[in-house]
N, C-alpha and C positions, 0 to 999 in steps of 0.2 A: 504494500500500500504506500508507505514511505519513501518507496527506492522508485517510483515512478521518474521515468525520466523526464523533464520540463521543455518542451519546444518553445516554438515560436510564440511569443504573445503570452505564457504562462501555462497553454492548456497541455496538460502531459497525456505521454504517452495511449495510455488506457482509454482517456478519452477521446482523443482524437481518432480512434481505433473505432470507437461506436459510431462519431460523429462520421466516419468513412462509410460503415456500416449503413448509416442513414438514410446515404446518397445526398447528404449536406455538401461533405467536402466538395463532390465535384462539380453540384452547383456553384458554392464560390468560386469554382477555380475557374468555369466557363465564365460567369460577369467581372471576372478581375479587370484592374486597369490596364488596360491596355490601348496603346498609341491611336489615339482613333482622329489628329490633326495634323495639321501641316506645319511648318515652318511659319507661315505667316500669322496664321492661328496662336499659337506658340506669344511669338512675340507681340500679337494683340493684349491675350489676355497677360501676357508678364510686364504692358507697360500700363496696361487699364488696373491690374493686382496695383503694382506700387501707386501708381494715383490715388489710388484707394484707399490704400493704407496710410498713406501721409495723411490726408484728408483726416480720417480715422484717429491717428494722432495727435494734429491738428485739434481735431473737436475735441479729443480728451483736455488737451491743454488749456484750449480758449473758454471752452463749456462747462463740462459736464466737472472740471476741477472747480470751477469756479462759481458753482451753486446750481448748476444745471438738474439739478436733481433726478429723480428716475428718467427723464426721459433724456438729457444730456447722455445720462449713461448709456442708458438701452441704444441710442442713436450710432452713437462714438463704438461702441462694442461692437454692433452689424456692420458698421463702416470694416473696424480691423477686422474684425472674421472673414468679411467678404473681400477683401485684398490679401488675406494671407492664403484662403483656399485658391484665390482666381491665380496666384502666384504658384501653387502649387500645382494647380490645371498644366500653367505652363511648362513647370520643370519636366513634370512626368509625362506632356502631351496628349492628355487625356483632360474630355469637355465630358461633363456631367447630363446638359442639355442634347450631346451627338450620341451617349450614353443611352440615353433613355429611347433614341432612335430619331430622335427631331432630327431632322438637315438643317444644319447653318450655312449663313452664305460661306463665312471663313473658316 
């Protein structure tokens, strides 16, 4: 029980065995991220990420530090989350909207 070997992520051995079992694993393994953009794409969403994130920043500093209260916050918070995922679209080349099967122009 103890001696379970730990993988990826935390989940050991034993379970990952059932979760294969389940026919889970190879659901995840068919929707993983995978490259599904261009070059162009790429570098849309990795210069729209950092605008974003500044912006995001920005608000923390100007606003939501400065008495903006819950909704400074909640604002400034979806700004950084939404530039740090759109940044990460980029790195890995994978759109979350081309994911789900949408066509984008880029």
């Amino acid at each position: 029980m103890g001696t379970d070997l730990v993988l990826e992520f935390g989940v050991s051995a034993r379970l990952k065995s059932r979760v294969t079992a389940w026919g889970v694993r190879r659901a995840m393994k068919e929707t993983a991220v995978t490259c599904n953009i261009d070059s162009r794409g790429k570098a849309a969403r990795l210069i729209y990420g950092i605008v974003v994130l500044a912006i995001g920043v920005v608000l923390v500093f100007l606003w939501a530090l400065r008495g903006g209260g819950i909704l400074g916050w909640v604002i400034s918070a979806v700004c950084v989350v939404m530039g740090v995922f759109s940044i990460f679209e980029a790195r890995a080349g994978w759109c979350v909207v081309r994911a789900m099967g949408f066509r984008t122009p880029m």
